[in-house]
PAKETOR-937161 format. One line per field, with one value per atom (N, C-alpha, C): x, y, z; atom name; residue number from 1. Coordinates in steps of 0.1 Angstrom, whole numbers. Each point is the difference from the previous one (the first is absolute). Layout:
residues N
x: X; ...
y: Y; ...
z: Z; ...
atomo: CA; ...
num: NUM; ...
END
This chain:
residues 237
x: 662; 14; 4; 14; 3; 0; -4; -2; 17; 1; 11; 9; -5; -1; 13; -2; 9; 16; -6; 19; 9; -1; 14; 4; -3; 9; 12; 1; 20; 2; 0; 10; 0; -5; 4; 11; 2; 13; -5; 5; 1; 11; 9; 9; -3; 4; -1; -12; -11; -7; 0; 14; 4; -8; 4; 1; -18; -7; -13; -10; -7; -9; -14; -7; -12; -11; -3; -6; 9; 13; 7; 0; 0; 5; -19; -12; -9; -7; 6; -6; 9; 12; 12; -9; -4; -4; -15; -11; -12; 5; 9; 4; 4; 4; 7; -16; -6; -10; -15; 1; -13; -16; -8; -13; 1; 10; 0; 5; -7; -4; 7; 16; 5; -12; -8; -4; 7; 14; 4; 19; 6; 14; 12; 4; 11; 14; 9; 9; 2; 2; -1; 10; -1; 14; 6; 16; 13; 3; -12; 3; 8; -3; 2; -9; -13; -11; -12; -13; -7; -12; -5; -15; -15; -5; -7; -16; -11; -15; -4; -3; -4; -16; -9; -14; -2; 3; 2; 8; 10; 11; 14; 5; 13; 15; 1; 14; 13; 12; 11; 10; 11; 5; 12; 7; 20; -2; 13; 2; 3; 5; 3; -9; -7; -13; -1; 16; 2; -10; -3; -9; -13; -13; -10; 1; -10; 2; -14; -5; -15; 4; -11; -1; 2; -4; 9; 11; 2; 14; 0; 9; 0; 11; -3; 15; 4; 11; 3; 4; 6; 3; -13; -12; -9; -14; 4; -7; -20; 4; -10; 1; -16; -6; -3; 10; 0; -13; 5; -13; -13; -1; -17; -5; 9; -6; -1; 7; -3; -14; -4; -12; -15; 2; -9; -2; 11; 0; -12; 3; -4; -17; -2; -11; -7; 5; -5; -9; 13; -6; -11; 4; -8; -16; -6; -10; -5; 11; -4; -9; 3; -2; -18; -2; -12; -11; -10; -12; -8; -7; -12; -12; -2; -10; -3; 10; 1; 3; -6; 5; -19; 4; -13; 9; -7; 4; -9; 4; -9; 9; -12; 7; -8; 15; -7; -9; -5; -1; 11; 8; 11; 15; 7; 11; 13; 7; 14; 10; -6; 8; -6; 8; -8; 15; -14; 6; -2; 9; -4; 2; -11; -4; 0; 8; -1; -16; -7; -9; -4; -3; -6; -12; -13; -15; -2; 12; -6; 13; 7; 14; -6; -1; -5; 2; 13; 4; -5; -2; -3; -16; -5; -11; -2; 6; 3; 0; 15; 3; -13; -11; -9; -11; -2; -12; 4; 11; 5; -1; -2; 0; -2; -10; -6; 5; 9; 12; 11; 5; 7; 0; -12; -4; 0; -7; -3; 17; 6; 14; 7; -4; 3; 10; -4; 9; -12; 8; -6; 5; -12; 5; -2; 10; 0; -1; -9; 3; 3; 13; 8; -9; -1; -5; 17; -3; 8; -5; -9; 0; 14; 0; 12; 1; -13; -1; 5; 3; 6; -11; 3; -10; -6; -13; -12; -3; 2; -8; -10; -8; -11; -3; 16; 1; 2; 6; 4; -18; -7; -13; -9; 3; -6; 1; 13; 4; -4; -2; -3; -15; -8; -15; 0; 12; -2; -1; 14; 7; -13; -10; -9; -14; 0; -12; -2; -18; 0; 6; -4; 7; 9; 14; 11; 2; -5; 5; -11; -11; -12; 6; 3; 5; 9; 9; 12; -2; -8; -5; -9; -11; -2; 5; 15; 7; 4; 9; 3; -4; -14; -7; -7; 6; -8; -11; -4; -9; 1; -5; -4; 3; 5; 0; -1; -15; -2; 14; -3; 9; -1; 6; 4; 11; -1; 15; -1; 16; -1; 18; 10; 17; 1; 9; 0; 18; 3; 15; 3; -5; -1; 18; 1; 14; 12; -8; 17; 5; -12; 3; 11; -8; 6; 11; 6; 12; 7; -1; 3; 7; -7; -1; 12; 0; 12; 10; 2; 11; 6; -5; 5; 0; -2; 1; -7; -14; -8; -1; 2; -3; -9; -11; -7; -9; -13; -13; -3; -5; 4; 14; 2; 11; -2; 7; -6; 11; 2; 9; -2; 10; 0; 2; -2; 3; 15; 9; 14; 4; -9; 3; 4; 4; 1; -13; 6; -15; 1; -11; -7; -7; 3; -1; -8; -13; -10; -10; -7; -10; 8; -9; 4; -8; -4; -15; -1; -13; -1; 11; 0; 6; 17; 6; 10; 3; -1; 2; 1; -14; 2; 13; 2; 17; 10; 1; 10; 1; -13; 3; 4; -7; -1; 21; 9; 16; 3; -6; 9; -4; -9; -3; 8; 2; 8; 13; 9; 13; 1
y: 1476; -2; 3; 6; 4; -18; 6; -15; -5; -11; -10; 4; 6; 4; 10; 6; 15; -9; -12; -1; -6; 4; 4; 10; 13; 14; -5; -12; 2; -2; -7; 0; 9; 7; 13; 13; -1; 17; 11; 9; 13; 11; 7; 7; 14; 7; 17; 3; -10; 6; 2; -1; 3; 17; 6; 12; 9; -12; 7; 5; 10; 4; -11; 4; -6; -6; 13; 2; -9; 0; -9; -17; 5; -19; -8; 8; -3; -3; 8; -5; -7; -4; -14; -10; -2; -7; -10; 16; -7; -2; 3; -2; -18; -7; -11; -10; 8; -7; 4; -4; 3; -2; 12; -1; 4; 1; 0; 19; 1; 11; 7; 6; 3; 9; -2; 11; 12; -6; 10; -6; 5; 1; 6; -5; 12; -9; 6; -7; -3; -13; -5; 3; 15; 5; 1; -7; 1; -20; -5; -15; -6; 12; -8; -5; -4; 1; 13; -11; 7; -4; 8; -6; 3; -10; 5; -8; 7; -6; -2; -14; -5; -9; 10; -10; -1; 11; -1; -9; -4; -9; 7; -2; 4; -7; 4; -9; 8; -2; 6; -4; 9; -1; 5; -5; 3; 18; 7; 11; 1; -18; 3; -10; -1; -6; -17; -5; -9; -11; 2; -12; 8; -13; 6; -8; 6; -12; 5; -11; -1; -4; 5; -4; 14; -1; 12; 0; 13; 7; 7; -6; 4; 11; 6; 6; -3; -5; -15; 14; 11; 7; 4; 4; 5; -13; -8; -13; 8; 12; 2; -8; -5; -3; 10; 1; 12; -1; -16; -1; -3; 1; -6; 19; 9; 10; 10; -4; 5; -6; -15; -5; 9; 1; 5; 15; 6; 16; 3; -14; 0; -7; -5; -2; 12; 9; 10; 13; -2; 10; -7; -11; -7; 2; -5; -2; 15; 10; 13; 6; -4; 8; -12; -14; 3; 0; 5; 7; -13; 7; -4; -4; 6; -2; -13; -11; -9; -11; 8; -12; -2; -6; -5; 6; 14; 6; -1; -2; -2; 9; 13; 6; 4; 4; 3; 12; 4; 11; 10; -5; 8; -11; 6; -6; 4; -11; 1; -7; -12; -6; -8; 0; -3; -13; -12; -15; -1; -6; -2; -14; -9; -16; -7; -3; -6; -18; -2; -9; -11; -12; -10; -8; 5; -6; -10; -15; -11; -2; 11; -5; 0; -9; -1; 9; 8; 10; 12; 0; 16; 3; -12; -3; 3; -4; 2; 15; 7; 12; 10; -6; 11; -1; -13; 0; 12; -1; 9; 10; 9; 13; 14; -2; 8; 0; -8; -1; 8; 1; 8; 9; 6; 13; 10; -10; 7; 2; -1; -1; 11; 8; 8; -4; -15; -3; -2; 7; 2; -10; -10; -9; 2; 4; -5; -17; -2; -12; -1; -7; -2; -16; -5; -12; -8; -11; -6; -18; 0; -19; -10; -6; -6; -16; -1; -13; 8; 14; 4; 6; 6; 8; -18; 7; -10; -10; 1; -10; 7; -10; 0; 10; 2; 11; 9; 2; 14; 6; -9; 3; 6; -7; 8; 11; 6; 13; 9; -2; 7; 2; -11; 4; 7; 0; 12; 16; -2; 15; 5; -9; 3; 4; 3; -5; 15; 9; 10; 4; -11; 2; -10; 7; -9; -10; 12; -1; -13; 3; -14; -11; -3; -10; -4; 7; -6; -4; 2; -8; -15; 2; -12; -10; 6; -12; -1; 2; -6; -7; -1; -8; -10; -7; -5; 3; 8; 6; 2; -2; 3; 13; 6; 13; 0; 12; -1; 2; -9; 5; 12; 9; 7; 5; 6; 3; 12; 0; 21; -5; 14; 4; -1; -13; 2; 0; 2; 3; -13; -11; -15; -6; 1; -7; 10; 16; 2; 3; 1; -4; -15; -4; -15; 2; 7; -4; 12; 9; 8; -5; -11; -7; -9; -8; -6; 6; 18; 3; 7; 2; 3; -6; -19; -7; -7; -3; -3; -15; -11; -8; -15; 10; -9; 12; -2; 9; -2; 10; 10; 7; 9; 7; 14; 5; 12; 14; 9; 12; 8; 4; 11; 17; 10; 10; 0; -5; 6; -12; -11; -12; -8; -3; -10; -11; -10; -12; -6; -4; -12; -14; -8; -16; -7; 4; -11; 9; -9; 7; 8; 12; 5; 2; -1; 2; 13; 8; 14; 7; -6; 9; -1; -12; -1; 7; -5; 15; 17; 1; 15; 2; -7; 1; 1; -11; 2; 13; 5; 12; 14; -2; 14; -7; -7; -3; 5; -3; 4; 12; 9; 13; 8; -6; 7; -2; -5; 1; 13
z: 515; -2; -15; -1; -12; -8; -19; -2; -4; 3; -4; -15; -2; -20; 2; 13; 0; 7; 3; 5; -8; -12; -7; -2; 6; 3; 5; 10; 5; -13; -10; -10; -8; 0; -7; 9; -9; 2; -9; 11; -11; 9; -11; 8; -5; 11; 3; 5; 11; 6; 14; 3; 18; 4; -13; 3; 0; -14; -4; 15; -7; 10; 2; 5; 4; -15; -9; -7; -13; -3; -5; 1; 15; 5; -5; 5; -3; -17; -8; -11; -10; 5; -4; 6; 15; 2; -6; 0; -8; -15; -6; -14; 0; 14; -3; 4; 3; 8; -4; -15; -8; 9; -1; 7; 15; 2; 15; 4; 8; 3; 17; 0; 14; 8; 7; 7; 11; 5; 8; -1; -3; 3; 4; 12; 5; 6; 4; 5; 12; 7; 10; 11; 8; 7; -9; 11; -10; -1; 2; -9; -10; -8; -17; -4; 2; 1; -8; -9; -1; 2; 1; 12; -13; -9; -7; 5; -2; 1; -12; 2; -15; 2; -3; 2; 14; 6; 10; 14; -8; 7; 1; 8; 1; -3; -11; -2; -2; 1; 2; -11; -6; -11; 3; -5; 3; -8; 3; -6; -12; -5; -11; -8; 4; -4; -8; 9; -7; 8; 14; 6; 5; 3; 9; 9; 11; 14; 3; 7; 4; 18; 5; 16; 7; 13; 8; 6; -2; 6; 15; 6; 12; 8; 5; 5; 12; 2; 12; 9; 0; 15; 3; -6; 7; 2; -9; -2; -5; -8; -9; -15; 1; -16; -6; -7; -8; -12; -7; -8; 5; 13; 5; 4; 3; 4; -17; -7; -12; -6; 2; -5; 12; 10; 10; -9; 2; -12; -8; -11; -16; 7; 10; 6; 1; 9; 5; -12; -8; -12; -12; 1; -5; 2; 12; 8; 4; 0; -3; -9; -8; -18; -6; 14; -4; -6; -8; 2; 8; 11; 4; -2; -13; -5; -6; 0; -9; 14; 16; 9; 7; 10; 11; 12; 7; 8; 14; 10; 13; 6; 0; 12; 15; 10; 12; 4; 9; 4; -1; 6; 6; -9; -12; -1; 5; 7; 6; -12; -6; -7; -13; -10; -11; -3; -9; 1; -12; -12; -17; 8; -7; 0; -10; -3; -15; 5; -3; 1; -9; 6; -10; 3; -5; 5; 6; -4; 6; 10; 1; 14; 12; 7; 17; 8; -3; 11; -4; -13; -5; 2; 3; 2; 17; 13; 7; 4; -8; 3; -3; -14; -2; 9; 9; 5; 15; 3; 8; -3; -13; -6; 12; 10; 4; 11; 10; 6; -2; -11; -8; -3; -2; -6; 16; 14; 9; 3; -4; 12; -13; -12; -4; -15; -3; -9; -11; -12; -16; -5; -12; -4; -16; -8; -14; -5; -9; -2; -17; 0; -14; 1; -17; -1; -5; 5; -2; 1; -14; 2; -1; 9; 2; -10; -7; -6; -17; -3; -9; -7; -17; -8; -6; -2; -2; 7; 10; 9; 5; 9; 9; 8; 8; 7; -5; -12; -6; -8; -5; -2; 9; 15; 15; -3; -2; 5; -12; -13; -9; 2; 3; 7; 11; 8; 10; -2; -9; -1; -17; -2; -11; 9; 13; 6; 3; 3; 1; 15; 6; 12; 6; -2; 4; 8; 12; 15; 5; -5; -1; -4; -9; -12; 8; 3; 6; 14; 5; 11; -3; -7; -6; -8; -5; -9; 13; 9; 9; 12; 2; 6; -6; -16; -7; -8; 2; -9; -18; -8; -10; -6; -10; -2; -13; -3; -17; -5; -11; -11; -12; 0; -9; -7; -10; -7; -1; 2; -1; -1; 0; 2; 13; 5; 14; 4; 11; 2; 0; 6; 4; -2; -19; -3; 3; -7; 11; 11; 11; 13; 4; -7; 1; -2; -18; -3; 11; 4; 8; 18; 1; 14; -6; -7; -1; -3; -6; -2; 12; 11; 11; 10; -1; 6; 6; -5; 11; -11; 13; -6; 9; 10; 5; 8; 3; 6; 10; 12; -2; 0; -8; 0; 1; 11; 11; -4; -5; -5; 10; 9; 5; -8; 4; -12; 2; 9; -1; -13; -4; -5; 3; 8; 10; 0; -5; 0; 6; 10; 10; -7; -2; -13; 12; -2; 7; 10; 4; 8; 15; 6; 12; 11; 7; 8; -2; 5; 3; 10; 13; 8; -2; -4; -4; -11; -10; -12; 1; 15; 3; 10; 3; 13; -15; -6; -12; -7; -3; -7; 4; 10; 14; 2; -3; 7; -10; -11; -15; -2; 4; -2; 9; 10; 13; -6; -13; 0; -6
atomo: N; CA; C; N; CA; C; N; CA; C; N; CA; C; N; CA; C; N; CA; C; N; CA; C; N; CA; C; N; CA; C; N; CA; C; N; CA; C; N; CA; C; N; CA; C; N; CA; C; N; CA; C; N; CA; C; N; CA; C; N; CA; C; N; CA; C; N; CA; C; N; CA; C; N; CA; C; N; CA; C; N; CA; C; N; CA; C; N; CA; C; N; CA; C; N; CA; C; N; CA; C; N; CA; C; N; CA; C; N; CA; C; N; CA; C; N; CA; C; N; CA; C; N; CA; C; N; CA; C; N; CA; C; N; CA; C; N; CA; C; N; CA; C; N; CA; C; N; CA; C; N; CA; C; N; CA; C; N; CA; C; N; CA; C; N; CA; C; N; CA; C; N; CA; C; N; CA; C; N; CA; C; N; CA; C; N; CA; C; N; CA; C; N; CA; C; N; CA; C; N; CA; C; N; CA; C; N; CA; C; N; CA; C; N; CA; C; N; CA; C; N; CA; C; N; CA; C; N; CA; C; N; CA; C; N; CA; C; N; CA; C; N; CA; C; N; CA; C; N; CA; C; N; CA; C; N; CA; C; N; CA; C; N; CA; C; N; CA; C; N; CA; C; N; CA; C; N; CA; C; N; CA; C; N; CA; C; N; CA; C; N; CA; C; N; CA; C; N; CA; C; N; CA; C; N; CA; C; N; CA; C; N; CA; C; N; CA; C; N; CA; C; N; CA; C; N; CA; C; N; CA; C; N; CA; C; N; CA; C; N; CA; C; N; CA; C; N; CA; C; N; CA; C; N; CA; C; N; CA; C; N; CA; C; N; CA; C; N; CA; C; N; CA; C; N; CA; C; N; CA; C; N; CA; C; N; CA; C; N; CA; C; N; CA; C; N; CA; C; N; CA; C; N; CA; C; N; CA; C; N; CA; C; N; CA; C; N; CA; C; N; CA; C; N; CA; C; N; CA; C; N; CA; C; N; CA; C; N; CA; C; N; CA; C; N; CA; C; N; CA; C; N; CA; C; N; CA; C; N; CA; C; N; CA; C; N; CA; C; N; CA; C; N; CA; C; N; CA; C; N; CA; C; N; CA; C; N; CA; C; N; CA; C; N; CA; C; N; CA; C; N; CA; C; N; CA; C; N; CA; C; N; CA; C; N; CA; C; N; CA; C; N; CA; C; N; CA; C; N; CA; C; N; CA; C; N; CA; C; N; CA; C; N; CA; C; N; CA; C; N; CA; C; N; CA; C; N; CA; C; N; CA; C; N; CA; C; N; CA; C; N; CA; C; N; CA; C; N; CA; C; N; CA; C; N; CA; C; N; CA; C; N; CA; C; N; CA; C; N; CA; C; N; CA; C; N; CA; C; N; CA; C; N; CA; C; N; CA; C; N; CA; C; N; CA; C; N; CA; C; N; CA; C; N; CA; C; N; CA; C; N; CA; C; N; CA; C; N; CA; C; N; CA; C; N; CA; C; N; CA; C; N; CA; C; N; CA; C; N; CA; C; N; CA; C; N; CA; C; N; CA; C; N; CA; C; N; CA; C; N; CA; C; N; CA; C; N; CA; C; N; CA; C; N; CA; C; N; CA; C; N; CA; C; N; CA; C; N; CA; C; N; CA; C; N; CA; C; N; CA; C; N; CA; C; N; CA; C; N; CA; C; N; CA; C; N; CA; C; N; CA; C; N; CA; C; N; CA; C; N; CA; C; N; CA; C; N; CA; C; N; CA; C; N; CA; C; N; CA; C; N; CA; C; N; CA; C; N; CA; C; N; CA; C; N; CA; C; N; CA; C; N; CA; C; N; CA; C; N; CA; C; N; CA; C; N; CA; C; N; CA; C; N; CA; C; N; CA; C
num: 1; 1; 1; 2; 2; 2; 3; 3; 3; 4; 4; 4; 5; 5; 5; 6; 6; 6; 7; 7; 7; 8; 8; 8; 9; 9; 9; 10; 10; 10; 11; 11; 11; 12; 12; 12; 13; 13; 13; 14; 14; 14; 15; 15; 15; 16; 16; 16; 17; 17; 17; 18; 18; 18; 19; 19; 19; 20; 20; 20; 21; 21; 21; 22; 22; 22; 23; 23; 23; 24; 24; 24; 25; 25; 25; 26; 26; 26; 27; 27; 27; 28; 28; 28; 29; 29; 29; 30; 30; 30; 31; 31; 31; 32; 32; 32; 33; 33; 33; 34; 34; 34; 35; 35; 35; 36; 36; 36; 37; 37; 37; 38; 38; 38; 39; 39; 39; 40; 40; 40; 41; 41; 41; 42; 42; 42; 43; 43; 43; 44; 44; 44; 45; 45; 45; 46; 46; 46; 47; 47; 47; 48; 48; 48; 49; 49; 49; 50; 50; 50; 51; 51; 51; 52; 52; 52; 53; 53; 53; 54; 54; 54; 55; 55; 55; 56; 56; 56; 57; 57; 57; 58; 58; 58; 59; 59; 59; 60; 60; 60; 61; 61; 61; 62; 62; 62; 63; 63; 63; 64; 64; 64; 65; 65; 65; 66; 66; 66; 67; 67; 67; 68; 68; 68; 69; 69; 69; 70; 70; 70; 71; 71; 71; 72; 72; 72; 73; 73; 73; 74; 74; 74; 75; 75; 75; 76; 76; 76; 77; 77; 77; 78; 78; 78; 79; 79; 79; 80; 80; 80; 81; 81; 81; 82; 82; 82; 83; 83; 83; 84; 84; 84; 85; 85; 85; 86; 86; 86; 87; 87; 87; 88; 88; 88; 89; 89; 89; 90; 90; 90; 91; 91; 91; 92; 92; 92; 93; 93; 93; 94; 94; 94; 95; 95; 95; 96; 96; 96; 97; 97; 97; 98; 98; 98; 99; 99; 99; 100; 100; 100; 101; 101; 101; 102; 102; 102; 103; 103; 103; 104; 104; 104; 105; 105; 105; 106; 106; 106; 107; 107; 107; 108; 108; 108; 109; 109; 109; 110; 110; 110; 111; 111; 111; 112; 112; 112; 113; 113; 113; 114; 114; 114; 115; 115; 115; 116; 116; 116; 117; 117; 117; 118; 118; 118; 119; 119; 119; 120; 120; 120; 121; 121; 121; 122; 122; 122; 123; 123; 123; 124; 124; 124; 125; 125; 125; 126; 126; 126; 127; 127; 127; 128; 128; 128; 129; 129; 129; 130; 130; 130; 131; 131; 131; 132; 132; 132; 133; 133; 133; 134; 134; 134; 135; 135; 135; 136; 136; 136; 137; 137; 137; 138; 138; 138; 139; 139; 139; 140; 140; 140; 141; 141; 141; 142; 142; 142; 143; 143; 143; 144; 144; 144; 145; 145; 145; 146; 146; 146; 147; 147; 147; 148; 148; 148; 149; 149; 149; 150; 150; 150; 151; 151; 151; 152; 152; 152; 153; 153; 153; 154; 154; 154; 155; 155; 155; 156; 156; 156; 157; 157; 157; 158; 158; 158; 159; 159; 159; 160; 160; 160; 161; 161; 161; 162; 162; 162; 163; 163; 163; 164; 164; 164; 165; 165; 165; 166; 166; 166; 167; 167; 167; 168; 168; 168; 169; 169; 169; 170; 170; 170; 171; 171; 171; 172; 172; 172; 173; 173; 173; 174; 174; 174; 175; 175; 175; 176; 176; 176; 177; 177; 177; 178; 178; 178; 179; 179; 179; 180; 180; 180; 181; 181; 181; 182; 182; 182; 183; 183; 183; 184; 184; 184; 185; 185; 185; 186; 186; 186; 187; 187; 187; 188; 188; 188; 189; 189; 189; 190; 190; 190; 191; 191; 191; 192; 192; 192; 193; 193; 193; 194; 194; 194; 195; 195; 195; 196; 196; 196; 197; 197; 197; 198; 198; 198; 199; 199; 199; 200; 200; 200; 201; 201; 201; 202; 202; 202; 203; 203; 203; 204; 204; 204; 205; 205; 205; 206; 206; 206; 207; 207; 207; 208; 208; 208; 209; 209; 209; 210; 210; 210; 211; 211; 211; 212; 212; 212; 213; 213; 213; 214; 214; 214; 215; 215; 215; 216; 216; 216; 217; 217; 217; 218; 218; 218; 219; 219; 219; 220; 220; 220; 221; 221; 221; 222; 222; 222; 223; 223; 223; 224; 224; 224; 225; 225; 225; 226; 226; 226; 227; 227; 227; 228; 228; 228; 229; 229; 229; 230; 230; 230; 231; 231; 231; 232; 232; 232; 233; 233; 233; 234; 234; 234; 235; 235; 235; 236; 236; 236; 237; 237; 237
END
């Protein structure tokens, strides 16, 4: 959530920016709002409205930049979330861009469909979902696994996962943290924290947390054959 710090923008005014362009209205804006960084800004239709990503959040700003508004926006004749399909978007490209090399990948023989997981060593279900792995894999579904300790940076769990993603073999490790097992410790550069901080900035805020590639997220466990019907409906749109 945007922090609390930023809601005194309503009381500020500024006049002659009905008219500014994009590239204008954006660097008035980060000028009022030291450190803070617009990643995407455009104008919302014909609102009056401006639709900016900030940290990956979506927050909206009058034309004349005298208010901001937090929540979604809806459009009552077609009863579209305008801001929940814009957050799915900034998903999509997100979870695009990637590198693999920095995940725990289980793949099938044959891929029809690929699943980003955000994961946390000692969650029951993620635990669950991995013992299933080969269920999953037979029915043609690829599994990235994003770490995501849910007890936060420096805990217990977040140390699992650095001995995972440190281990010569991942895909081992991460089977044995997950069944209890013991996993040497070592140190090495691991993706671990900004996975994490990654997972919370697109919303994940409990494990498993299941990404479709359209982005579209599934919050919680799914069985094998269920998940394959889900993805084979949303592939078929």
């Amino acid at each position: 959530m945007l922090k609390r710090t930023y809601l005194w923008l309503p009381l500020l005014a500024w006049i002659g920016l009905a008219q500014a362009d994009n590239a204008e209205m954006k660097s008035k804006l980060e000028a009022m709002m030291p450190g803070i960084t617009i990643d995407g800004l455009q104008p919302l239709d014909n609102t009056g409205l401006y639709e900016a990503v900030i940290n990956g959040e979506i927050i909206y700003f009058s034309e004349d930049a005298r208010y901001v508004f937090q929540g979604d926006v809806t459009a009552l004749e077609t009863r579209e979330n305008i801001t929940e399909n814009k957050r799915v978007k900034l998903r999509q490209e997100t979870l695009a861009s990637l590198n693999e090399a920095d995940m725990i990948v289980y793949e099938p023989k044959k891929t029809e469909h690929t699943l980003t997981v955000f994961t946390d060593i000692d969650c029951g279900y993620c635990r669950k979902l991995h013992n299933q792995m080969d269920e999953y894999n037979d029915l043609g579904i690829r599994i990235r696994y994003m770490a995501f300790p849910r007890a936060g940076i420096d805990s217990e769990s977040f140390e699992k996962a650095e001995d995972v993603w440190c281990s010569d073999d991942r895909q081992q490790a991460m089977t044995d943290a997950k069944n209890g097992k013991s996993v040497d410790s070592k140190s090495c550069d691991t993706p671990v924290k900004a996975q994490y901080q990654l997972g919370r900035r697109i919303g994940v805020t409990g494990t498993p947390a299941l990404f479709l590639e359209s982005g579209q997220m599934l919050p919680g466990y799914v069985p094998p054959k269920r998940l394959k019907k889900i993805l084979d409906e949303q592939a078929a749109l």
